[in-house]
PDB file of N, CA, C and O in Angstrom:
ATOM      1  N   UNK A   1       0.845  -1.175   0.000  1.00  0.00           N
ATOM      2  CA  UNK A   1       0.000   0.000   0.000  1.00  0.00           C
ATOM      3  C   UNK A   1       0.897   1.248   0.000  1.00  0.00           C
ATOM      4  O   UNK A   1       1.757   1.510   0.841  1.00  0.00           O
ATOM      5  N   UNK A   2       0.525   2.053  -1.193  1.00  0.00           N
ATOM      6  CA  UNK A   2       1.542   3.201  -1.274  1.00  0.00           C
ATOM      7  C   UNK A   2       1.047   4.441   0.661  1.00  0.00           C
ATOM      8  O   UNK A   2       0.113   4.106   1.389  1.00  0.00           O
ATOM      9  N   UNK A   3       1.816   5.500   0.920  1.00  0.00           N
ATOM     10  CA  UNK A   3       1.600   6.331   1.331  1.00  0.00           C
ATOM     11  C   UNK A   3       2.145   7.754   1.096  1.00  0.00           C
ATOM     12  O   UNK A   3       2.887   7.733   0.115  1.00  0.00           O
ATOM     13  N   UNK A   4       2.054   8.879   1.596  1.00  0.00           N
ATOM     14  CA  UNK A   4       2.338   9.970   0.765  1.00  0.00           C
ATOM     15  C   UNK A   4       3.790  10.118   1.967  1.00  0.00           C
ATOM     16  O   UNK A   4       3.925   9.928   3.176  1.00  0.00           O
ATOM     17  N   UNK A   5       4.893  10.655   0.581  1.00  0.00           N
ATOM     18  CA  UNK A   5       6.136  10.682   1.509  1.00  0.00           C
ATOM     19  C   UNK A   5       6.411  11.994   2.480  1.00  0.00           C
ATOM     20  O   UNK A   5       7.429  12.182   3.146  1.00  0.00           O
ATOM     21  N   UNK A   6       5.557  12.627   2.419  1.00  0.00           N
ATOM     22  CA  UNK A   6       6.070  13.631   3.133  1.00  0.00           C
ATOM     23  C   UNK A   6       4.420  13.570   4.321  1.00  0.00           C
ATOM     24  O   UNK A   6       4.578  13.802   5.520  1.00  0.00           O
ATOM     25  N   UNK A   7       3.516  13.363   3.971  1.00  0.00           N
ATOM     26  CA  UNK A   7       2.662  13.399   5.217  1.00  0.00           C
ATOM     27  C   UNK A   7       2.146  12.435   5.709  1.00  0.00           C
ATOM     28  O   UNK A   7       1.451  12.488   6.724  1.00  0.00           O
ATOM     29  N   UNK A   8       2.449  11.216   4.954  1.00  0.00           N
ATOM     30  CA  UNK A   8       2.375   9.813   5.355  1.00  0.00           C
ATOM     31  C   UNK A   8       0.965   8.873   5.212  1.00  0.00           C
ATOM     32  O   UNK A   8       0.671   7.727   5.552  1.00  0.00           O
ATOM     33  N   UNK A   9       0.246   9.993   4.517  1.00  0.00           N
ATOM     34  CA  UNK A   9      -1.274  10.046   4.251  1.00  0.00           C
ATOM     35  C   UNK A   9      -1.240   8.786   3.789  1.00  0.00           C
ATOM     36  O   UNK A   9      -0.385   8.379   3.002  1.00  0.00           O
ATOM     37  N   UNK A  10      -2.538   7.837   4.442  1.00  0.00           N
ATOM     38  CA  UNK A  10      -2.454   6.531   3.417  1.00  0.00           C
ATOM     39  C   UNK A  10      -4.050   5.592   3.625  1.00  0.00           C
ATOM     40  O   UNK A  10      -4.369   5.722   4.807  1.00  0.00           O
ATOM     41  N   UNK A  11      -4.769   4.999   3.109  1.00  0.00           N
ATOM     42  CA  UNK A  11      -5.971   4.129   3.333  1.00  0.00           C
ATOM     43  C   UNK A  11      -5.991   4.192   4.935  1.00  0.00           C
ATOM     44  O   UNK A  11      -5.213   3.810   5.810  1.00  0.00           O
ATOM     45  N   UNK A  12      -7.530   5.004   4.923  1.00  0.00           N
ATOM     46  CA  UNK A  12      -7.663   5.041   6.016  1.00  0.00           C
ATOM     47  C   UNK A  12      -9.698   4.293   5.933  1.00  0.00           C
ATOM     48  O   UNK A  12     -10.603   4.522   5.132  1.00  0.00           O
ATOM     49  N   UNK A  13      -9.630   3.458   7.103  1.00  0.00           N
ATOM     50  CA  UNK A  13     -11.184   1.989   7.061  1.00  0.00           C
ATOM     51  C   UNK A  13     -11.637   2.601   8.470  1.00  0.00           C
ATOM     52  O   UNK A  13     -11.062   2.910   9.514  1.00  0.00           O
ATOM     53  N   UNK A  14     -13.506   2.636   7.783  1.00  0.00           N
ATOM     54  CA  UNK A  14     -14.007   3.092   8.971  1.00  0.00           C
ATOM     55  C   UNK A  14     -15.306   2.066   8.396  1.00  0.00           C
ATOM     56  O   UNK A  14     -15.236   1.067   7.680  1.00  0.00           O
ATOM     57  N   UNK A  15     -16.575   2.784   9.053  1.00  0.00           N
ATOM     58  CA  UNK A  15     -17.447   2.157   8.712  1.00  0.00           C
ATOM     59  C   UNK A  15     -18.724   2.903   7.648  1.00  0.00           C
ATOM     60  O   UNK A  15     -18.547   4.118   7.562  1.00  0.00           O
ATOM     61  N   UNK A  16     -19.628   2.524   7.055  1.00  0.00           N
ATOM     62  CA  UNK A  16     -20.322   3.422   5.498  1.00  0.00           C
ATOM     63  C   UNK A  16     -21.888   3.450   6.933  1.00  0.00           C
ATOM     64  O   UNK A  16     -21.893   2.328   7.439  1.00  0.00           O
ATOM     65  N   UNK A  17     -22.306   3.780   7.171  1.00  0.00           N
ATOM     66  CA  UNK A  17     -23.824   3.961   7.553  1.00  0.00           C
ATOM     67  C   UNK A  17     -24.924   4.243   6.540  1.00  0.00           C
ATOM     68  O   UNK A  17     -24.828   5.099   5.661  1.00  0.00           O
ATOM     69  N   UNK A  18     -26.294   3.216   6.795  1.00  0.00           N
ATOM     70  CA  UNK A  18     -26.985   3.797   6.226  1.00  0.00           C
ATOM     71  C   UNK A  18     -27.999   4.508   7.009  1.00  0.00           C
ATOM     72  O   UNK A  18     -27.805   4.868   8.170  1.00  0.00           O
ATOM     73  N   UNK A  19     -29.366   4.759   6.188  1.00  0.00           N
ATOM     74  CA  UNK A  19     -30.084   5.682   6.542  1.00  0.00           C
ATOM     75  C   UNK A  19     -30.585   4.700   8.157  1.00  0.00           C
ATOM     76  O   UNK A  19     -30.958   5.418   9.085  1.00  0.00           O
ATOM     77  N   UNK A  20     -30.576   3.596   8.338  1.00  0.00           N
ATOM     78  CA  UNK A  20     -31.151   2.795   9.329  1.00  0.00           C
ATOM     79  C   UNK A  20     -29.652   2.452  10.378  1.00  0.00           C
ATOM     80  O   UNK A  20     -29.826   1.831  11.427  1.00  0.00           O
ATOM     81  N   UNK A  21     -28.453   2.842  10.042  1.00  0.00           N
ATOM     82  CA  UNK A  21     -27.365   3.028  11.181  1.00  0.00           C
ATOM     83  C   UNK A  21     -27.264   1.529  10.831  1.00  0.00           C
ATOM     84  O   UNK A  21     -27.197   0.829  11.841  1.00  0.00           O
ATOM     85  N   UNK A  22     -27.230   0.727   9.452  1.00  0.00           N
ATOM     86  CA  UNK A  22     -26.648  -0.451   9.871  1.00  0.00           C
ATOM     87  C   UNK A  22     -25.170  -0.023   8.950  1.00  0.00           C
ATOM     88  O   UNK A  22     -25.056   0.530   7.856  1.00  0.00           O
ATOM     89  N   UNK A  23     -24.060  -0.583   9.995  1.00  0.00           N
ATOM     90  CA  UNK A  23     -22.409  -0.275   9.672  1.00  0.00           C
ATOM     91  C   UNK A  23     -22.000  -1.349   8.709  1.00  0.00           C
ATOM     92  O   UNK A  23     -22.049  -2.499   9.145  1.00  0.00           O
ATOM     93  N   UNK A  24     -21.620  -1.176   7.527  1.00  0.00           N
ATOM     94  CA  UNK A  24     -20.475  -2.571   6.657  1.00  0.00           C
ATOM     95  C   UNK A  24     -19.486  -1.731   6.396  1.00  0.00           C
ATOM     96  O   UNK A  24     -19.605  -0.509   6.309  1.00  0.00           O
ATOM     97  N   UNK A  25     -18.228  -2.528   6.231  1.00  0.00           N
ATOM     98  CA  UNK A  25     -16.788  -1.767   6.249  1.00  0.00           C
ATOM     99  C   UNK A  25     -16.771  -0.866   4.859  1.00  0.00           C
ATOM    100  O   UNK A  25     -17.205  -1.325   3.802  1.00  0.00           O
ATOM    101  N   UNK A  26     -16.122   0.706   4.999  1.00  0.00           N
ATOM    102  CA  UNK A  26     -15.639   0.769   3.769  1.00  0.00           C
ATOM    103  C   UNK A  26     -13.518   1.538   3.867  1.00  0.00           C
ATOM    104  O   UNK A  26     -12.629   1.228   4.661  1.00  0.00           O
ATOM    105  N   UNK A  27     -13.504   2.197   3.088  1.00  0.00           N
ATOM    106  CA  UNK A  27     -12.175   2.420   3.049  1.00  0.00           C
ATOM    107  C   UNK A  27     -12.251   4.190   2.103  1.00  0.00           C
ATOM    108  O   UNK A  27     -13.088   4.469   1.245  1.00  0.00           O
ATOM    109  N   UNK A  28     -11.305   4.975   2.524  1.00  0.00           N
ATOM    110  CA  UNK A  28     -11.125   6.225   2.252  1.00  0.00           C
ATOM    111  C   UNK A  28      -9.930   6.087   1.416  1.00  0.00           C
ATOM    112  O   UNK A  28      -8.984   5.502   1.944  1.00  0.00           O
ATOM    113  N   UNK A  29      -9.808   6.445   0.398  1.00  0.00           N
ATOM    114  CA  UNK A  29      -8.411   6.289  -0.289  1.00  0.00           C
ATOM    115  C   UNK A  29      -7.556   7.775  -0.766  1.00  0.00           C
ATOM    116  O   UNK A  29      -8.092   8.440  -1.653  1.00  0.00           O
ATOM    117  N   UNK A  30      -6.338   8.237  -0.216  1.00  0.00           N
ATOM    118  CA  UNK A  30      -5.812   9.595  -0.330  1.00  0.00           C
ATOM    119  C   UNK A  30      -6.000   9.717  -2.045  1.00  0.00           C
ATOM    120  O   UNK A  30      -6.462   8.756  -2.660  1.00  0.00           O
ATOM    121  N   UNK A  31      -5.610  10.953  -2.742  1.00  0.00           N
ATOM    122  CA  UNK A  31      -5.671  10.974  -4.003  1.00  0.00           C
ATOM    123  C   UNK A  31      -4.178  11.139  -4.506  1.00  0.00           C
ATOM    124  O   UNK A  31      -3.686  12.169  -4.968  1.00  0.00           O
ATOM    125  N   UNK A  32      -3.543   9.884  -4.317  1.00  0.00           N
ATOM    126  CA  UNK A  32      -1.839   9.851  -4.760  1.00  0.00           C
ATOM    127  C   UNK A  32      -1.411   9.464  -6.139  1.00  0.00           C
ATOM    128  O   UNK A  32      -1.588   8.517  -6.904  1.00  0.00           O
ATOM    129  N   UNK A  33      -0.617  10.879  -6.123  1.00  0.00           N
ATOM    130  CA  UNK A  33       0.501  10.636  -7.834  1.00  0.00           C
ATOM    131  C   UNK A  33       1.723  10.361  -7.217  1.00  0.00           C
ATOM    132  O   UNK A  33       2.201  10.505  -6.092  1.00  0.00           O
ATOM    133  N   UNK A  34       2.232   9.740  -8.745  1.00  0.00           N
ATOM    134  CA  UNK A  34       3.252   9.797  -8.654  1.00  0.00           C
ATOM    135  C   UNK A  34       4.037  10.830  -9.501  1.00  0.00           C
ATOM    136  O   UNK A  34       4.015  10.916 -10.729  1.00  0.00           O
ATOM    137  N   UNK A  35       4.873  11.751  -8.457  1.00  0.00           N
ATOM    138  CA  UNK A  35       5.636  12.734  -9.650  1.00  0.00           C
ATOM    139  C   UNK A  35       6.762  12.719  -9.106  1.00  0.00           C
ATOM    140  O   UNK A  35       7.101  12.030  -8.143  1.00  0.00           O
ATOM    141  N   UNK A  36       7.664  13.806  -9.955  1.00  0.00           N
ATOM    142  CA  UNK A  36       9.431  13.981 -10.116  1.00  0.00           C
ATOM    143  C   UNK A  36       9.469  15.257  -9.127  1.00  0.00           C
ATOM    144  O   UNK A  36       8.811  16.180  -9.608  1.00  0.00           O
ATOM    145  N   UNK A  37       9.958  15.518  -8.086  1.00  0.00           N
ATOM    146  CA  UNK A  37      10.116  16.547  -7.575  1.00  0.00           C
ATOM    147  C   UNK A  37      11.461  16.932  -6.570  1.00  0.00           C
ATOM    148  O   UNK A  37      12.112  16.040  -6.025  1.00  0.00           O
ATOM    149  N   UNK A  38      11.745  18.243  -6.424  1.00  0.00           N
ATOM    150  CA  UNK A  38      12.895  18.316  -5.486  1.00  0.00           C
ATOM    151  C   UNK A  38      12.411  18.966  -4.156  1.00  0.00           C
ATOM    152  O   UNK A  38      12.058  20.141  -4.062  1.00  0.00           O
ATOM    153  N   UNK A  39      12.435  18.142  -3.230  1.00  0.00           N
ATOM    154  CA  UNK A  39      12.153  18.544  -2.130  1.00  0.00           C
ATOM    155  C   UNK A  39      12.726  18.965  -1.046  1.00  0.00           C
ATOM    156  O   UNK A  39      13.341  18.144  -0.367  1.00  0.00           O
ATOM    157  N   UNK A  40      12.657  20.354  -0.632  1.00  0.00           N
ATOM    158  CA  UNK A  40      13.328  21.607   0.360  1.00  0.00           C
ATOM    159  C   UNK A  40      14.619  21.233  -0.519  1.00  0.00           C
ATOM    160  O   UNK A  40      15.167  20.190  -0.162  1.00  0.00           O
ATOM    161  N   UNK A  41      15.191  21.895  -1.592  1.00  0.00           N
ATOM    162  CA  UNK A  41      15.936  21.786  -2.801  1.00  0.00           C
ATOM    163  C   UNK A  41      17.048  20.419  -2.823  1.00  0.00           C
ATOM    164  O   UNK A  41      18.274  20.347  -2.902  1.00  0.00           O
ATOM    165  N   UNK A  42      16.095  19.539  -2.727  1.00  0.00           N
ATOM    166  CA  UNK A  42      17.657  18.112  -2.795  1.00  0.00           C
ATOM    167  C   UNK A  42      17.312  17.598  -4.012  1.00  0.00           C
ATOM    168  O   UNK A  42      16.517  18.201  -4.733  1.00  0.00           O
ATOM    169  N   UNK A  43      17.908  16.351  -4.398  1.00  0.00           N
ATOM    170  CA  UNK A  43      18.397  15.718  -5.630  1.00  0.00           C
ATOM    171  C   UNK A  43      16.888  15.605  -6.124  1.00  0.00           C
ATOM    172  O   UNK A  43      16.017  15.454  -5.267  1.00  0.00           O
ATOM    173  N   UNK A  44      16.491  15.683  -7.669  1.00  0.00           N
ATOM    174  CA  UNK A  44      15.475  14.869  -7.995  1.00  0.00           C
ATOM    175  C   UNK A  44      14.983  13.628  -7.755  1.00  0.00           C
ATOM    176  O   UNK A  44      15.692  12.707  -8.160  1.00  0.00           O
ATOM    177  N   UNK A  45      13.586  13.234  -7.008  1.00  0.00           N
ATOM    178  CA  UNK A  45      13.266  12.114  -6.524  1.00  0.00           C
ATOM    179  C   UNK A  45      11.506  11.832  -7.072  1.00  0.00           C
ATOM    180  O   UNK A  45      10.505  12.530  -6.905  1.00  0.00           O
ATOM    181  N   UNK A  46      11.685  10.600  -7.720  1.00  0.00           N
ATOM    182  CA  UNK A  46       9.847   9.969  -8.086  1.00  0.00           C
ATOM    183  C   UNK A  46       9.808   9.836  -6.785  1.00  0.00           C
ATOM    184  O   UNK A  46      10.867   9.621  -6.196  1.00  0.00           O
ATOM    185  N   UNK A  47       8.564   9.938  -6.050  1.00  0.00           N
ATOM    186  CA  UNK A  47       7.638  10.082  -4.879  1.00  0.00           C
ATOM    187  C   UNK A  47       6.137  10.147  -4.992  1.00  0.00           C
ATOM    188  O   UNK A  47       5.519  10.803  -5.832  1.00  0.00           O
ATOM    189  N   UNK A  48       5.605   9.360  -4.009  1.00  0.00           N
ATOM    190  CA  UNK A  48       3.927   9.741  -4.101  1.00  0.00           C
ATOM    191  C   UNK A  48       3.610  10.826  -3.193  1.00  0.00           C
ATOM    192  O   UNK A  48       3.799  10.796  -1.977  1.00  0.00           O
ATOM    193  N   UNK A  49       3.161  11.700  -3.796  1.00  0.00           N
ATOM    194  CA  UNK A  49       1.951  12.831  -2.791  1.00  0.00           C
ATOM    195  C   UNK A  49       0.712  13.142  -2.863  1.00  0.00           C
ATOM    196  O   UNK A  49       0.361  13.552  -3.970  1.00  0.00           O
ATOM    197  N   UNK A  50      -0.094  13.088  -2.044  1.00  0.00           N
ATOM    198  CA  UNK A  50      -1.227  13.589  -2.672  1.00  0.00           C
ATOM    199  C   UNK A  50      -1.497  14.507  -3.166  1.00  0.00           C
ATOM    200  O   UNK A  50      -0.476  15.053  -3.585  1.00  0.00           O
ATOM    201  N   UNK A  51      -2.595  15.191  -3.440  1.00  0.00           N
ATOM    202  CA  UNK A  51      -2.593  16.185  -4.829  1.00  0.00           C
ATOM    203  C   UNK A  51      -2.942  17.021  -3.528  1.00  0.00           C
ATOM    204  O   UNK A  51      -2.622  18.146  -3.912  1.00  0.00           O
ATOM    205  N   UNK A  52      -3.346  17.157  -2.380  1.00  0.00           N
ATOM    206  CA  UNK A  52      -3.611  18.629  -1.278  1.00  0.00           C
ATOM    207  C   UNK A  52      -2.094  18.897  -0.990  1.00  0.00           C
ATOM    208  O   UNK A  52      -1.681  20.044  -0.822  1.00  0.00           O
ATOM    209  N   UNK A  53      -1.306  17.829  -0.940  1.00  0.00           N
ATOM    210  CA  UNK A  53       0.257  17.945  -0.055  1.00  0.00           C
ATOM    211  C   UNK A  53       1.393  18.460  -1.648  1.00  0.00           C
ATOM    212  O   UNK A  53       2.383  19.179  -1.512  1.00  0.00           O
ATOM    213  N   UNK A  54       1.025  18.006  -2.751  1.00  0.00           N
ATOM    214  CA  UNK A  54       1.201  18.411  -4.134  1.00  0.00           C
ATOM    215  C   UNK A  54       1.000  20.684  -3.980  1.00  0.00           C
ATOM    216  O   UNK A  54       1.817  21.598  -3.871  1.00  0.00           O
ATOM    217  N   UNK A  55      -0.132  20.627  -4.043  1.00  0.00           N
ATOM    218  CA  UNK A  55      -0.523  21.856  -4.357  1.00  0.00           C
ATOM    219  C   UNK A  55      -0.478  22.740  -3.020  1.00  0.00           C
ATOM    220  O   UNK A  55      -0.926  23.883  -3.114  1.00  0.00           O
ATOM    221  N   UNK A  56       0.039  22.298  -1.743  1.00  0.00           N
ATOM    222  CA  UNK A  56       0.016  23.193  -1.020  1.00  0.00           C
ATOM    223  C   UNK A  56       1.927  23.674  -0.966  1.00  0.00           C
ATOM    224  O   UNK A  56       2.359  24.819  -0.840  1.00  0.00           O
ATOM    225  N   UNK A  57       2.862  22.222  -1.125  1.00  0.00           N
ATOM    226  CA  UNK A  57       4.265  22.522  -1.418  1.00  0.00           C
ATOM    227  C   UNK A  57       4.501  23.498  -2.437  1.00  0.00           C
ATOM    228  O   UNK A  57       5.262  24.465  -2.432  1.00  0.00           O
ATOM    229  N   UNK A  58       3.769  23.104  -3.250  1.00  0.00           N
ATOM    230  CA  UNK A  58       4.038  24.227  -4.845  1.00  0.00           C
ATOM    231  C   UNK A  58       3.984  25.598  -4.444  1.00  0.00           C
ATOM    232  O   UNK A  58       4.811  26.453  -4.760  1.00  0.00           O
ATOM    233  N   UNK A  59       2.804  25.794  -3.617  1.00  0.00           N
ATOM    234  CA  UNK A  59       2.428  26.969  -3.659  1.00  0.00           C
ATOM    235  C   UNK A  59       3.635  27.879  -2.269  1.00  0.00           C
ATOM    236  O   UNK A  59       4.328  28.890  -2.385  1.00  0.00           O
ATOM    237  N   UNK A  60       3.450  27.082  -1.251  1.00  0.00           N
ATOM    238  CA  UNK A  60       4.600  27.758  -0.516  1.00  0.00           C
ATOM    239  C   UNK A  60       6.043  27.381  -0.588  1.00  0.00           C
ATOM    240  O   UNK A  60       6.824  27.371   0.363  1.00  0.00           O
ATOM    241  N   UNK A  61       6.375  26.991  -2.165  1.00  0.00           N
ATOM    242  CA  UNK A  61       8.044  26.240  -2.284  1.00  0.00           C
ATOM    243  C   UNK A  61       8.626  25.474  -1.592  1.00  0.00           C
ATOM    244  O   UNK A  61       9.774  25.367  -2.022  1.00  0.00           O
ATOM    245  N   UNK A  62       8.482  24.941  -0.839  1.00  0.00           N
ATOM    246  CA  UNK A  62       8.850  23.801  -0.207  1.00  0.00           C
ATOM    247  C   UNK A  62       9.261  22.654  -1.565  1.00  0.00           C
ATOM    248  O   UNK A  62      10.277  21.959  -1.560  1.00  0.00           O
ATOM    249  N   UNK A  63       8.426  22.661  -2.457  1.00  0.00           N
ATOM    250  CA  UNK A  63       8.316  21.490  -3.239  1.00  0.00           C
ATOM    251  C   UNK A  63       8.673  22.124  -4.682  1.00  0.00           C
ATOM    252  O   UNK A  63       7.945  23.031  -5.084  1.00  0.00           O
ATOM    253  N   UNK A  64       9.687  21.722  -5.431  1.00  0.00           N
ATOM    254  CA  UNK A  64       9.721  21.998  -6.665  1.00  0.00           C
ATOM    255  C   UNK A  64       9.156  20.747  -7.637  1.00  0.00           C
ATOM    256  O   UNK A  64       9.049  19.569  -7.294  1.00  0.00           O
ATOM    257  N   UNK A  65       8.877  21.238  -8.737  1.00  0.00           N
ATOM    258  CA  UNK A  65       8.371  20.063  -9.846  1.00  0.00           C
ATOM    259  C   UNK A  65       9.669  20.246 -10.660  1.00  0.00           C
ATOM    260  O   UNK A  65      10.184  21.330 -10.934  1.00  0.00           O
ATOM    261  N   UNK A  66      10.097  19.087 -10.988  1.00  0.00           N
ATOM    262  CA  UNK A  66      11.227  18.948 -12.188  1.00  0.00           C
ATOM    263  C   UNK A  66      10.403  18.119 -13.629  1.00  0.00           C
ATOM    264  O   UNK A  66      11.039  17.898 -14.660  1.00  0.00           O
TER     265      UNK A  66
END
């Protein structure tokens, strides 16, 4: 099971309710790519992030895209 490398985000199982409160398992899945990036400026590295941990690095540089 992949997780995201920098926030560790990964399948997270709870339970689905319906309208009558009966519980069957389901599962939450992060929204992970895989991209090329340099992170807090080190070597180019493929890594999974999710696309919130993606677009919030970009935006405050932390995270470059190569």
């Amino acid at each position: 099971m992949a997780k995201d490398a920098i926030t560790g985000a990964r399948t997270r199982f709870g339970n689905q309710r319906s309208h009558a409160l009966n519980a069957s398992r389901r599962s939450w899945k992060p929204n992970l790519q895989k991209v090329t990036v340099k992170i807090n400026g080190s070597a180019p590295k493929k890594v999974y992030l999710t696309a919130r941990t993606l677009k919030a690095g970009l935006k405050n540089g932390s995270i470059e895209r190569v």
